[in-house]
mmJSON file of the N, C-alpha and C atoms, coordinates in Angstrom:
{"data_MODEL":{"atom_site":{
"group_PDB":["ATOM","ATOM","ATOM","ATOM","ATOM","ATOM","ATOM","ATOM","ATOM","ATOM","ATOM","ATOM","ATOM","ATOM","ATOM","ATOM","ATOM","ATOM","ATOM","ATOM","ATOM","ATOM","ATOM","ATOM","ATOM","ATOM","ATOM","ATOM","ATOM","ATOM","ATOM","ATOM","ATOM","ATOM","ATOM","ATOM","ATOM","ATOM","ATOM","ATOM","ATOM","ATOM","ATOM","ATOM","ATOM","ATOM","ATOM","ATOM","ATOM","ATOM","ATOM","ATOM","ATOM","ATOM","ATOM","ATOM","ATOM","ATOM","ATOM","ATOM","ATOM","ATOM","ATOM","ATOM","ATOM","ATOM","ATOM","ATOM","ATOM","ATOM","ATOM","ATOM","ATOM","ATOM","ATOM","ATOM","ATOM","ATOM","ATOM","ATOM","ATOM","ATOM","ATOM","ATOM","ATOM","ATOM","ATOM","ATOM","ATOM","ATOM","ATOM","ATOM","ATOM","ATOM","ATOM","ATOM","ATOM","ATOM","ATOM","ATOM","ATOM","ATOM","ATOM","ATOM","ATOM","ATOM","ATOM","ATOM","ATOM","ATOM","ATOM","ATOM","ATOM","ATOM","ATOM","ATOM","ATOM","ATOM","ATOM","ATOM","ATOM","ATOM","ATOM","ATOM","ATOM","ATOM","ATOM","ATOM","ATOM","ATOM","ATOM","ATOM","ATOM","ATOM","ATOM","ATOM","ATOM","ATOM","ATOM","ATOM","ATOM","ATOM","ATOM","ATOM","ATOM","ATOM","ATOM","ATOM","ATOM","ATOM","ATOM","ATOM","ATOM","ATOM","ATOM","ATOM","ATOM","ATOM","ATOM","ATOM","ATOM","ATOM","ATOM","ATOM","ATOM","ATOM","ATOM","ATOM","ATOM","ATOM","ATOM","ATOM","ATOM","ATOM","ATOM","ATOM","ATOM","ATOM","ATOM","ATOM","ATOM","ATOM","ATOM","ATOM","ATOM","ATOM","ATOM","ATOM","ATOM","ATOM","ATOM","ATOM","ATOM","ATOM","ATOM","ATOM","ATOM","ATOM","ATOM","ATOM","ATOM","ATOM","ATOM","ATOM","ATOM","ATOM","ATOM"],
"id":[1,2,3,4,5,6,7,8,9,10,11,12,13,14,15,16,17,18,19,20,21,22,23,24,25,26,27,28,29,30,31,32,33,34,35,36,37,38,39,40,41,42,43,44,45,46,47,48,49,50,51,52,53,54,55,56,57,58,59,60,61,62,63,64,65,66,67,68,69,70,71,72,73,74,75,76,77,78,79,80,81,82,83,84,85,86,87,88,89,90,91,92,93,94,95,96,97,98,99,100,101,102,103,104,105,106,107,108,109,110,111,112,113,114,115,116,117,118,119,120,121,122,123,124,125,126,127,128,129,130,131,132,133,134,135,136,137,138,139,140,141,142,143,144,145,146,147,148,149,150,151,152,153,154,155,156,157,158,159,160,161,162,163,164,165,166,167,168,169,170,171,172,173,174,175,176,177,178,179,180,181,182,183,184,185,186,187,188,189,190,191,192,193,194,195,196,197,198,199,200,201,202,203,204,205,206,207],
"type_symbol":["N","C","C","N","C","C","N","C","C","N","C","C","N","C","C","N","C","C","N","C","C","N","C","C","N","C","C","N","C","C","N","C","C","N","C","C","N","C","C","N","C","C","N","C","C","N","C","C","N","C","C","N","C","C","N","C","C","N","C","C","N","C","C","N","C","C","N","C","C","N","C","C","N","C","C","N","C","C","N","C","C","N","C","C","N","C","C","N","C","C","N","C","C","N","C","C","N","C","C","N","C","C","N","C","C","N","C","C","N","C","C","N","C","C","N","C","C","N","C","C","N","C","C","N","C","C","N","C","C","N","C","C","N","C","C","N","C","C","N","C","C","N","C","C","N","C","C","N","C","C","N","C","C","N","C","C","N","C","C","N","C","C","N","C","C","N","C","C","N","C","C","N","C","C","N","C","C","N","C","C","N","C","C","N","C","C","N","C","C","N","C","C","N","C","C","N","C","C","N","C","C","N","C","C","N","C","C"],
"label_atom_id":["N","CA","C","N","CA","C","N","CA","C","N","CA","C","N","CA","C","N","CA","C","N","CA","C","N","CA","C","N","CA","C","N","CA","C","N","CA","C","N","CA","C","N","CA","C","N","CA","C","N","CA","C","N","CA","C","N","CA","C","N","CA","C","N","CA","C","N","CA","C","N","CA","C","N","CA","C","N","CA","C","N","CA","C","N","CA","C","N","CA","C","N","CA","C","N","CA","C","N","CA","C","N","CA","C","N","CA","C","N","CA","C","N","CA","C","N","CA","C","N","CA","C","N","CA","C","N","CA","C","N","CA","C","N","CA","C","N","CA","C","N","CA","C","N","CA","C","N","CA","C","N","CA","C","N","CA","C","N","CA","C","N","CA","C","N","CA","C","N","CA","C","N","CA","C","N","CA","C","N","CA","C","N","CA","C","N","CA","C","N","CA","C","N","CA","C","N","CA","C","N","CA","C","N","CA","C","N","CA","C","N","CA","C","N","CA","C","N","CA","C","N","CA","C","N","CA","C","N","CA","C","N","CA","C","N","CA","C","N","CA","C"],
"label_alt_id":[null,null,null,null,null,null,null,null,null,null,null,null,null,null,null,null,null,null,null,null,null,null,null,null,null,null,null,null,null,null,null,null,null,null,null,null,null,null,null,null,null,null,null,null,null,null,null,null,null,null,null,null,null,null,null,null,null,null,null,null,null,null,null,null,null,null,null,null,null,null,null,null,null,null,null,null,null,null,null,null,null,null,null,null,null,null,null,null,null,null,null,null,null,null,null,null,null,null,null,null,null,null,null,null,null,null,null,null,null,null,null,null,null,null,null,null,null,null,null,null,null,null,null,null,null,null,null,null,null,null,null,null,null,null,null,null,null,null,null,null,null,null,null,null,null,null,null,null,null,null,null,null,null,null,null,null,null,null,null,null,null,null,null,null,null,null,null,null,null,null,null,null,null,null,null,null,null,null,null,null,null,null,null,null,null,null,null,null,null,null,null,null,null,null,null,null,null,null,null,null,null,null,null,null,null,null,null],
"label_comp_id":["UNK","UNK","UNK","UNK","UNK","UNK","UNK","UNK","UNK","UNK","UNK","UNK","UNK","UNK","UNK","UNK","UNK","UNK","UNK","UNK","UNK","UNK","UNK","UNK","UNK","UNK","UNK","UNK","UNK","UNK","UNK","UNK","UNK","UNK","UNK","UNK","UNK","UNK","UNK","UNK","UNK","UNK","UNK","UNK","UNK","UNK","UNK","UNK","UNK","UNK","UNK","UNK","UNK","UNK","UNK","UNK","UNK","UNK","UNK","UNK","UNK","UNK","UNK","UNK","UNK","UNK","UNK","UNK","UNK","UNK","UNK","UNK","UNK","UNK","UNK","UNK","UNK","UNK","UNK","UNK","UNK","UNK","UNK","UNK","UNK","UNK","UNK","UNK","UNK","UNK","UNK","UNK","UNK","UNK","UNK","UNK","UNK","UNK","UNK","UNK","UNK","UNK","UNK","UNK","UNK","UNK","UNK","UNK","UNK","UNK","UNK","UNK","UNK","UNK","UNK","UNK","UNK","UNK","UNK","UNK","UNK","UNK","UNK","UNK","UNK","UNK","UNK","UNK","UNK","UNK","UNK","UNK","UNK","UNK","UNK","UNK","UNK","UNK","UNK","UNK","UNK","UNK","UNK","UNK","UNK","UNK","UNK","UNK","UNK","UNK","UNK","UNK","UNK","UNK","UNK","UNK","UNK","UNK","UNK","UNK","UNK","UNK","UNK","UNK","UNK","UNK","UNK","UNK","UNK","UNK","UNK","UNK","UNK","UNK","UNK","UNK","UNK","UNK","UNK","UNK","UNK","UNK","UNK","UNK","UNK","UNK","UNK","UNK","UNK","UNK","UNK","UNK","UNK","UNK","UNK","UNK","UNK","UNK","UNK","UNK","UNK","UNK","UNK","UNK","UNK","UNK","UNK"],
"label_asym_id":["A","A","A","A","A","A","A","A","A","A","A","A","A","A","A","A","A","A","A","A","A","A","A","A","A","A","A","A","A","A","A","A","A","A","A","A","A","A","A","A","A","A","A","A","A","A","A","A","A","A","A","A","A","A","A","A","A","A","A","A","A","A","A","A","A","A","A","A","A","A","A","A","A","A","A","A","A","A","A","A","A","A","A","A","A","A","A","A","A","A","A","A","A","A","A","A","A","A","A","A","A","A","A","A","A","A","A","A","A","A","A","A","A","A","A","A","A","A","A","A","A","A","A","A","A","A","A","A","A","A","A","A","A","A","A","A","A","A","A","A","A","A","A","A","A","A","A","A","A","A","A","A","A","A","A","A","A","A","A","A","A","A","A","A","A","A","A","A","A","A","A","A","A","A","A","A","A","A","A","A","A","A","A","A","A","A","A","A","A","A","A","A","A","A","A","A","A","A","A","A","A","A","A","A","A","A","A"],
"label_entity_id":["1","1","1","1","1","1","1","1","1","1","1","1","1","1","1","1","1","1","1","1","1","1","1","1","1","1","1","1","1","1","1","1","1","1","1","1","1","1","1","1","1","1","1","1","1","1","1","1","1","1","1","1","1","1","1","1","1","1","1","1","1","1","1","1","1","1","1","1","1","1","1","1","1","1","1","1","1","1","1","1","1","1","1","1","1","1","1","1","1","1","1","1","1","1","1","1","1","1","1","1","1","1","1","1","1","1","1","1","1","1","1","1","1","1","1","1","1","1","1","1","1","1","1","1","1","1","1","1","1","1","1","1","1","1","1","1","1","1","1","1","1","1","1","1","1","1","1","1","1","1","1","1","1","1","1","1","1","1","1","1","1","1","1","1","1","1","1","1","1","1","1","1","1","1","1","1","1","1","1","1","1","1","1","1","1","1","1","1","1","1","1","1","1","1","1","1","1","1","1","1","1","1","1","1","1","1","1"],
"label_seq_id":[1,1,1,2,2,2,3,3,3,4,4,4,5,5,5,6,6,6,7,7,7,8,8,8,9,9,9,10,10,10,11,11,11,12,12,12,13,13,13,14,14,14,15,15,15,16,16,16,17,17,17,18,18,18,19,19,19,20,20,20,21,21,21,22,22,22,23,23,23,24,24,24,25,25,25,26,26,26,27,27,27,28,28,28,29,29,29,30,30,30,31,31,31,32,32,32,33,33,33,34,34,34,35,35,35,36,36,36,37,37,37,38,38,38,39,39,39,40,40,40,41,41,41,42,42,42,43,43,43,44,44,44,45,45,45,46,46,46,47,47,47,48,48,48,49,49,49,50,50,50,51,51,51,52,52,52,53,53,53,54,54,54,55,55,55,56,56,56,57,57,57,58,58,58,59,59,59,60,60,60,61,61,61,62,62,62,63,63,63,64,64,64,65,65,65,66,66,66,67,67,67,68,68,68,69,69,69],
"pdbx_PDB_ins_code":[null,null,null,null,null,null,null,null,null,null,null,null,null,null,null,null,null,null,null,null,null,null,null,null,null,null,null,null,null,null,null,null,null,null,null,null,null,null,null,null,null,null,null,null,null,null,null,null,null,null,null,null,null,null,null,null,null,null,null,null,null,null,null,null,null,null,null,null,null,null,null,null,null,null,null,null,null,null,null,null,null,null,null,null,null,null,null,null,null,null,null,null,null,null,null,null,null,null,null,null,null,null,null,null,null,null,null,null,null,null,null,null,null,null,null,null,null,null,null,null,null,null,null,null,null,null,null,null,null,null,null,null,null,null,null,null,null,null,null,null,null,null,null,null,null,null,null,null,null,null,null,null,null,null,null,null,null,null,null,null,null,null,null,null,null,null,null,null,null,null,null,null,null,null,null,null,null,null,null,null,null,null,null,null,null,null,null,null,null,null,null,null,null,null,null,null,null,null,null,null,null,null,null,null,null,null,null],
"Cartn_x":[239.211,239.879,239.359,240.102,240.032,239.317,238.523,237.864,238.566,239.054,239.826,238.894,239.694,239.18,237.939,238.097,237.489,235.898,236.161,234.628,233.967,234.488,233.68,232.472,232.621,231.267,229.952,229.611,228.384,228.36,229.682,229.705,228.981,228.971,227.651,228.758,229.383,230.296,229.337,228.315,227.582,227.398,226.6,226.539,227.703,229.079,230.229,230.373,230.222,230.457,229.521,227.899,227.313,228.021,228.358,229.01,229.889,231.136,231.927,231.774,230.816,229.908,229.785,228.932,228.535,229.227,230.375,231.103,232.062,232.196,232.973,232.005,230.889,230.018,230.34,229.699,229.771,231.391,232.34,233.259,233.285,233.326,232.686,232.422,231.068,230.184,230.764,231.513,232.269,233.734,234.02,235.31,234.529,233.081,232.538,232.13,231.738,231.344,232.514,233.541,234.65,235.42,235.234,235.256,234.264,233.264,232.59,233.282,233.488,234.321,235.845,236.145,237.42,238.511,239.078,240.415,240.994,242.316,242.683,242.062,241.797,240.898,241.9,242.713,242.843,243.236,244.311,244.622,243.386,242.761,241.551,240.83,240.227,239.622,240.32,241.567,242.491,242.782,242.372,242.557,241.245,239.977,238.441,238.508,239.122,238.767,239.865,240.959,241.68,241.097,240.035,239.31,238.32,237.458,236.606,237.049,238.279,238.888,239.478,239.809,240.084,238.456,238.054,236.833,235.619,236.022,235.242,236.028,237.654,237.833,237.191,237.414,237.283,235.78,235.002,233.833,233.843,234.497,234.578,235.635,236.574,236.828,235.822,235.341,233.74,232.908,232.41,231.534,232.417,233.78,234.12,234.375,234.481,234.702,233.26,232.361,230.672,230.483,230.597,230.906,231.353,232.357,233.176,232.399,231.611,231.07,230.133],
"Cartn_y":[269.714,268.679,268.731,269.107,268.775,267.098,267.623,266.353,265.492,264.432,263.585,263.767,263.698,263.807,262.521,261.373,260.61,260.737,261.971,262.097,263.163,263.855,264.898,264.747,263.512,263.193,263.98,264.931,265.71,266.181,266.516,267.44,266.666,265.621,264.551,264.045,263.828,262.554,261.095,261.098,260.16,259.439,260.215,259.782,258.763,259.818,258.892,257.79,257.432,256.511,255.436,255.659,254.715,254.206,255.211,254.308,253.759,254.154,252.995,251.896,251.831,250.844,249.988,250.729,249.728,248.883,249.424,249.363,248.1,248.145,247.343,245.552,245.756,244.872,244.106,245.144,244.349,243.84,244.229,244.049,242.387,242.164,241.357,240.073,240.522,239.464,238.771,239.19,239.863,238.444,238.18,237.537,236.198,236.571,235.365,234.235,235.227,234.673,233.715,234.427,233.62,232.664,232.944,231.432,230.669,230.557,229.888,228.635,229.632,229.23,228.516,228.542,227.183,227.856,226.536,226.96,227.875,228.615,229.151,231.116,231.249,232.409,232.942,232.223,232.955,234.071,235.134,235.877,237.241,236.527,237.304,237.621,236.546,236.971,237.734,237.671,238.319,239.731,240.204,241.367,241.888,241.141,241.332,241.76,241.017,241.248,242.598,242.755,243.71,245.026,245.292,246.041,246.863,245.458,245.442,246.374,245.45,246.5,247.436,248.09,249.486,250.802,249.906,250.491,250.902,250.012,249.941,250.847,250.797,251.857,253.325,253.612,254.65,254.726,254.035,254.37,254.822,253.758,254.58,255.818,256.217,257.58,258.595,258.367,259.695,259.708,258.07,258.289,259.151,258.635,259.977,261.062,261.461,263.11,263.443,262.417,263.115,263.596,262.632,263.009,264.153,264.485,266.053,266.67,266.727,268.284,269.31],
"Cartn_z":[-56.905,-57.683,-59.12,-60.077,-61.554,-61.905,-62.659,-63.566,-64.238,-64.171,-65.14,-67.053,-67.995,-69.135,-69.3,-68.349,-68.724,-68.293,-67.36,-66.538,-66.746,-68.21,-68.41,-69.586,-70.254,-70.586,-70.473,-71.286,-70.224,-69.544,-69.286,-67.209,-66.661,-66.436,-65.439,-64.938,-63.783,-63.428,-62.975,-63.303,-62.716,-63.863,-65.235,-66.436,-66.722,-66.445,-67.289,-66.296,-65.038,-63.928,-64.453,-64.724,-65.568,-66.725,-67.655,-68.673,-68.95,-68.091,-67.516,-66.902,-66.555,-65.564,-66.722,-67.28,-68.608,-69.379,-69.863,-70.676,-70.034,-69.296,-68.065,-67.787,-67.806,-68.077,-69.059,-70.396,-71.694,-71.728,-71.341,-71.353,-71.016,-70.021,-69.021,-69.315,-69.819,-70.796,-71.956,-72.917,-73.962,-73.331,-71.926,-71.931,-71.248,-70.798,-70.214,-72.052,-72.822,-74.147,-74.907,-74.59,-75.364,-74.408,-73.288,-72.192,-72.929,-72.985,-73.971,-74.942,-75.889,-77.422,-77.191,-75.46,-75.035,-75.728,-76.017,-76.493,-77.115,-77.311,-78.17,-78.333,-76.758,-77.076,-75.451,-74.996,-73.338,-73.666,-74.699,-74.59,-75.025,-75.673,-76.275,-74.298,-73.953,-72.767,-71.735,-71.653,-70.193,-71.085,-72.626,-72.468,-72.074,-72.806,-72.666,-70.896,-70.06,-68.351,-67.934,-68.585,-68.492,-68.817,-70.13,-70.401,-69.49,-68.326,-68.191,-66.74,-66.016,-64.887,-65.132,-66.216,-66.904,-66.361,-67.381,-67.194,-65.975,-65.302,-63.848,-62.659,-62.477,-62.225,-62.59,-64.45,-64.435,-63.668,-63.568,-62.905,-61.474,-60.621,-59.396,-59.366,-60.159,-60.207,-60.314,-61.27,-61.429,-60.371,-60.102,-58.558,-57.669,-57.31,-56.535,-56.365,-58.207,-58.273,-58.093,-58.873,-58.526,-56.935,-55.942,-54.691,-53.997,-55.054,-54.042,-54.86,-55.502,-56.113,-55.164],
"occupancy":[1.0,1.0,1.0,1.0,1.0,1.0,1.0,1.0,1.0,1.0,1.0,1.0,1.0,1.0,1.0,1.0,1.0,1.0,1.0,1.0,1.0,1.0,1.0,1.0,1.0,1.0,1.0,1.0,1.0,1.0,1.0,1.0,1.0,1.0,1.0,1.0,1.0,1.0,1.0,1.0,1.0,1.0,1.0,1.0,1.0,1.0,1.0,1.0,1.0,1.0,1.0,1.0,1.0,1.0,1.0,1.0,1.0,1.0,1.0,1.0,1.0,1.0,1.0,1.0,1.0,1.0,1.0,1.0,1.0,1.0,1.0,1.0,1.0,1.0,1.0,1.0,1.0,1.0,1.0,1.0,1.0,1.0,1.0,1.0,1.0,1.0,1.0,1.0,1.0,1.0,1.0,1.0,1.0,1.0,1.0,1.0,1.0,1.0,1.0,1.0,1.0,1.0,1.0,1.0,1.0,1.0,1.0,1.0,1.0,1.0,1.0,1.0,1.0,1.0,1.0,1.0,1.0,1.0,1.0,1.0,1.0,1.0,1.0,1.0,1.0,1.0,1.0,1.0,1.0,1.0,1.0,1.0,1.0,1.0,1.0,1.0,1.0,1.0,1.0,1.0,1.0,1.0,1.0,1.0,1.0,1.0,1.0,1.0,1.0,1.0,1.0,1.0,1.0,1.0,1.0,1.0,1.0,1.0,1.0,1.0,1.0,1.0,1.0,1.0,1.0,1.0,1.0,1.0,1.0,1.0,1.0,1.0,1.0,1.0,1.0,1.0,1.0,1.0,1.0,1.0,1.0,1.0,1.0,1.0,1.0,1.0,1.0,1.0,1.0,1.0,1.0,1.0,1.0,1.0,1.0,1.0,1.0,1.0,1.0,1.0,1.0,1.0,1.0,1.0,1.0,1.0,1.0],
"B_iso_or_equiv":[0.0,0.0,0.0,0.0,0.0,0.0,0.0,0.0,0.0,0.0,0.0,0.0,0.0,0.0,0.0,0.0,0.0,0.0,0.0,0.0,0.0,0.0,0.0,0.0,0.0,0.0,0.0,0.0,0.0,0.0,0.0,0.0,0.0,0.0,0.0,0.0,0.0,0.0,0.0,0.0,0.0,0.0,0.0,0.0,0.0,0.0,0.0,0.0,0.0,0.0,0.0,0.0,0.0,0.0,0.0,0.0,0.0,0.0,0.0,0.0,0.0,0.0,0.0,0.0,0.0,0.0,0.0,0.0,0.0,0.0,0.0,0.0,0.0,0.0,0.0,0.0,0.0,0.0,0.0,0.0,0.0,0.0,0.0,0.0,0.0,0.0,0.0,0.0,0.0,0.0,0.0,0.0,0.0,0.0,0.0,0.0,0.0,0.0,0.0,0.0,0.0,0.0,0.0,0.0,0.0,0.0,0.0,0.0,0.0,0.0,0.0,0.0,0.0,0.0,0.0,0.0,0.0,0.0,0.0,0.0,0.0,0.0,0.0,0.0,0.0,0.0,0.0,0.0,0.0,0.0,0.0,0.0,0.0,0.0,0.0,0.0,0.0,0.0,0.0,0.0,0.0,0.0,0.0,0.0,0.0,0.0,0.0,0.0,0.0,0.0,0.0,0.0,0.0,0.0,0.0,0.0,0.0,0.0,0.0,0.0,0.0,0.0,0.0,0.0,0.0,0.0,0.0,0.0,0.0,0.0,0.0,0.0,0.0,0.0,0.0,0.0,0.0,0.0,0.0,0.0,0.0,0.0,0.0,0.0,0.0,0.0,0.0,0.0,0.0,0.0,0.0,0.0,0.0,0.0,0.0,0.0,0.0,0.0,0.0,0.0,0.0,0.0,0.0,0.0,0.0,0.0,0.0],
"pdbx_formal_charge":[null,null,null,null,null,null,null,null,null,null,null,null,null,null,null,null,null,null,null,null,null,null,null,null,null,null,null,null,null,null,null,null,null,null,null,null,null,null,null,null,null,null,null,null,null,null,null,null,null,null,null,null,null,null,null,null,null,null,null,null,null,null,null,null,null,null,null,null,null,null,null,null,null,null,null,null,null,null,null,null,null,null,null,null,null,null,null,null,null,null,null,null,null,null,null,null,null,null,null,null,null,null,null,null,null,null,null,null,null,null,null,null,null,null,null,null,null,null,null,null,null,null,null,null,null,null,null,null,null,null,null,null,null,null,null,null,null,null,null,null,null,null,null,null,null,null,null,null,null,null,null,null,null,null,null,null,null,null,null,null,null,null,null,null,null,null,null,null,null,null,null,null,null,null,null,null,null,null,null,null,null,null,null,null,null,null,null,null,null,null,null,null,null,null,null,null,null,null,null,null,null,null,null,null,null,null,null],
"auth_seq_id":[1,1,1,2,2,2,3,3,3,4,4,4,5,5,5,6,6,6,7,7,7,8,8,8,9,9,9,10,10,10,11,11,11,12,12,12,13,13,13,14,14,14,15,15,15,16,16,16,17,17,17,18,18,18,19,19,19,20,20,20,21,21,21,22,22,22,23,23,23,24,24,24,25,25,25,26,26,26,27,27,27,28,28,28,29,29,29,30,30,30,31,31,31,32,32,32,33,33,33,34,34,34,35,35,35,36,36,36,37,37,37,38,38,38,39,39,39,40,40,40,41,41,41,42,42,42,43,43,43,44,44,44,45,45,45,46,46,46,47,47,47,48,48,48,49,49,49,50,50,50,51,51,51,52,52,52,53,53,53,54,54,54,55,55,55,56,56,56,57,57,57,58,58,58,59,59,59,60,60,60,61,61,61,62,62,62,63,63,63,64,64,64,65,65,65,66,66,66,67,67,67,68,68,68,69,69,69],
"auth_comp_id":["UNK","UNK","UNK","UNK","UNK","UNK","UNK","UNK","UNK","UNK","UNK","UNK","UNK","UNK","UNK","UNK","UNK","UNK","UNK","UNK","UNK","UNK","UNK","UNK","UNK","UNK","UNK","UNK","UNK","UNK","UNK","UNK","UNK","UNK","UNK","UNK","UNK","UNK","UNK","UNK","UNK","UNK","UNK","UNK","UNK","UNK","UNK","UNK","UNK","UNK","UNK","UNK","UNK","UNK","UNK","UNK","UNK","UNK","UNK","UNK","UNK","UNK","UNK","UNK","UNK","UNK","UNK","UNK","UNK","UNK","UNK","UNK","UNK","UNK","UNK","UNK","UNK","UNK","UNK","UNK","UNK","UNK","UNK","UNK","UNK","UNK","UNK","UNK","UNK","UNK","UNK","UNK","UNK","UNK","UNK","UNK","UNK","UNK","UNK","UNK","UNK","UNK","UNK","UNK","UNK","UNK","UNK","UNK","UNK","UNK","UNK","UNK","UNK","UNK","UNK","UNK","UNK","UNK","UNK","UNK","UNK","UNK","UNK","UNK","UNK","UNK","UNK","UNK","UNK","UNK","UNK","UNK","UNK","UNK","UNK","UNK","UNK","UNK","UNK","UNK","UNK","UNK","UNK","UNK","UNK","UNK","UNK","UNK","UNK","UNK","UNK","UNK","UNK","UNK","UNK","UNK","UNK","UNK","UNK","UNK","UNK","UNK","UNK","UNK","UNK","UNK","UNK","UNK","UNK","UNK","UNK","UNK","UNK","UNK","UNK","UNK","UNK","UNK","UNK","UNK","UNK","UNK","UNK","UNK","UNK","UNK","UNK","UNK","UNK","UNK","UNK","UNK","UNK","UNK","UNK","UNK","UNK","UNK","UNK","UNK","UNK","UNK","UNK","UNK","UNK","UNK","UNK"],
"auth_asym_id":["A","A","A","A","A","A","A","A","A","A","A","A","A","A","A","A","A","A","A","A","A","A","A","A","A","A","A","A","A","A","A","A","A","A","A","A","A","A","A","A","A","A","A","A","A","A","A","A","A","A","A","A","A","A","A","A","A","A","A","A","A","A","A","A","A","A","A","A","A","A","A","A","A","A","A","A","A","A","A","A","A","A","A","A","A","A","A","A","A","A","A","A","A","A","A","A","A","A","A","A","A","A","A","A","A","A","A","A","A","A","A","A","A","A","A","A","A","A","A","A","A","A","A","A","A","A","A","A","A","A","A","A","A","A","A","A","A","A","A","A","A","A","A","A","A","A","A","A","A","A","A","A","A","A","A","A","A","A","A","A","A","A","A","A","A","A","A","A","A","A","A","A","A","A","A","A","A","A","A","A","A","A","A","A","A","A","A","A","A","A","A","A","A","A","A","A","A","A","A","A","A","A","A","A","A","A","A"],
"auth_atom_id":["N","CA","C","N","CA","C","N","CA","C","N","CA","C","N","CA","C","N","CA","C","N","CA","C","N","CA","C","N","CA","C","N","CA","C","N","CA","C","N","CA","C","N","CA","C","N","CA","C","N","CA","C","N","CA","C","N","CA","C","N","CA","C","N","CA","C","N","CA","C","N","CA","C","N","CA","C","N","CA","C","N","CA","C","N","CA","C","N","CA","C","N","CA","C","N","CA","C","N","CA","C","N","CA","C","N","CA","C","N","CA","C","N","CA","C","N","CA","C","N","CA","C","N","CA","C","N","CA","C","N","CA","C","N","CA","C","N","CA","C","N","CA","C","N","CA","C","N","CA","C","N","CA","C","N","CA","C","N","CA","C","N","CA","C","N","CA","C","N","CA","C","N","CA","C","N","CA","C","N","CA","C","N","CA","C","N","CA","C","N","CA","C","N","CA","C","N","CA","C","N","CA","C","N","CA","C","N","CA","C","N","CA","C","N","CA","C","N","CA","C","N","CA","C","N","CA","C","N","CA","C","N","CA","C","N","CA","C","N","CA","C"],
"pdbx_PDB_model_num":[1,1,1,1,1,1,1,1,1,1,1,1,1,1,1,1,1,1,1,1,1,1,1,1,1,1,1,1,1,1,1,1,1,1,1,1,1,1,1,1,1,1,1,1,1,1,1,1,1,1,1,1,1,1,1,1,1,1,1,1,1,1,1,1,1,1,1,1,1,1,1,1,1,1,1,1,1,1,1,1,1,1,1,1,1,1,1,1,1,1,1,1,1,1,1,1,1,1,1,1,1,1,1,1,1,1,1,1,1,1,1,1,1,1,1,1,1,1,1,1,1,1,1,1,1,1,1,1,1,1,1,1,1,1,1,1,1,1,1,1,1,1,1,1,1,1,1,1,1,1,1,1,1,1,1,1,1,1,1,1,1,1,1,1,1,1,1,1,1,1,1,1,1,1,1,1,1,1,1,1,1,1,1,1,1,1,1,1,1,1,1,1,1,1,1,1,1,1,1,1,1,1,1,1,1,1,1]
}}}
């Protein structure tokens, strides 16, 4: 199985699975922060959480290409 572009980071699929990981977090944090700040921000946060499940997929994609290697 071919590497998605998103998991070649380093040839590591684990590396890029962390940093999607990551990224997915701050993401995260990032829509928990502007829950915060109330009103006038929902569309700001539902893209912030949209981001965050973007991102967290791409993570378990790499964990599983890391897997078949």
């Amino acid at each position: 199985m071919a590497m998605t572009r998103e998991c070649r980071i380093g040839s590591l699929p684990w590396f890029c699975g962390v940093w999607w990981l990551t990224l997915g977090v701050l993401l995260h944090g990032a829509a928990w922060g502007a829950h915060r700040l109330r009103d006038g921000l929902t569309l700001a946060i539902l893209g912030l959480l949209d981001g965050s499940r973007w991102c967290s997929e791409r993570a378990m994609e790499c964990a599983k290409e890391g897997a078949e290697e």
